[in-house]
N, C-alpha and C positions, 0 to 999 in steps of 0.2 A: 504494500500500500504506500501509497504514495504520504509525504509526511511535509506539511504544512507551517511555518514559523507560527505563535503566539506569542505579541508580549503583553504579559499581563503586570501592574504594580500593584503588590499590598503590602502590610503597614510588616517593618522588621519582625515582631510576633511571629505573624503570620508564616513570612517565609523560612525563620529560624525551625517550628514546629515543621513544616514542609522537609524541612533538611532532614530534620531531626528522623523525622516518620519513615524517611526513605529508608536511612542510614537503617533502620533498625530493621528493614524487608531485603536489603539489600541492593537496592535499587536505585536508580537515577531516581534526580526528582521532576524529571520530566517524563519518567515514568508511571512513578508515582501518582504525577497530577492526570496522567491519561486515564489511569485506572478508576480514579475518583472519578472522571465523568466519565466512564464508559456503566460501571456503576449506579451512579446518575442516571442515566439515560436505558437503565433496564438489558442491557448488554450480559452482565455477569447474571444477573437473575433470572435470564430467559436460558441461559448457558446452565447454569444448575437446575430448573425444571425441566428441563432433556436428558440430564445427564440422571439425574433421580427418576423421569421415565423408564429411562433406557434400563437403570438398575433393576426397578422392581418389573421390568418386563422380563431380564432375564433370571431372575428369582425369584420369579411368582413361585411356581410350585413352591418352593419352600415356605415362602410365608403363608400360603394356603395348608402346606400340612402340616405348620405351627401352629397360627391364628385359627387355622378352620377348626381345630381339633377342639382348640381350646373352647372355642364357639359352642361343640355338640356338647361337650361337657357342662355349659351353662346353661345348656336348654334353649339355646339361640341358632336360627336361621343363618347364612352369610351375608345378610344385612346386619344383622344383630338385632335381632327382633325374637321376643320370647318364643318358643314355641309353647302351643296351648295346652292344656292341663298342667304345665309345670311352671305355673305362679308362684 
């Protein structure tokens, strides 16, 4: 991708905590700052709701033959809905 100059000014604090934040991810702080808005703008979060898809697609069964199990033992459906007579 192609990569763009921004200059931005904020107040010493600001930039110092910037520095600071990188230094401790190991990172540039124009890295840093790209993460914060990539963050921002739903980038990381749409990136983890696929990747926790993709997880529990490939491990369903398992948490089917955990959770379900645990289900019929409570007398619940795989909604988790009581089943009847056993109030």
């Amino acid at each position: 991708m192609a990569k763009t100059q921004l200059n931005v000014r904020v107040d010493e604090d600001t930039a110092r905590a910037a520095r600071e934040r990188a230094l401790e991810r190991g990172m540039s702080v124009n890295r840093y700052i790209e993460e914060l808005v990539r963050q921002d703008t739903g980038e990381a979060g749409h990136t983890f709701v696929e990747a926790a898809a993709d997880f529990m697609k490939q491990y369903e069964s398992v948490f089917v033959e955990e959770f379900g199990a645990a289900r019929e033992g409570r007398g619940e459906d795989s909604a988790g809905h009581r089943s009847e007579g056993r109030h």
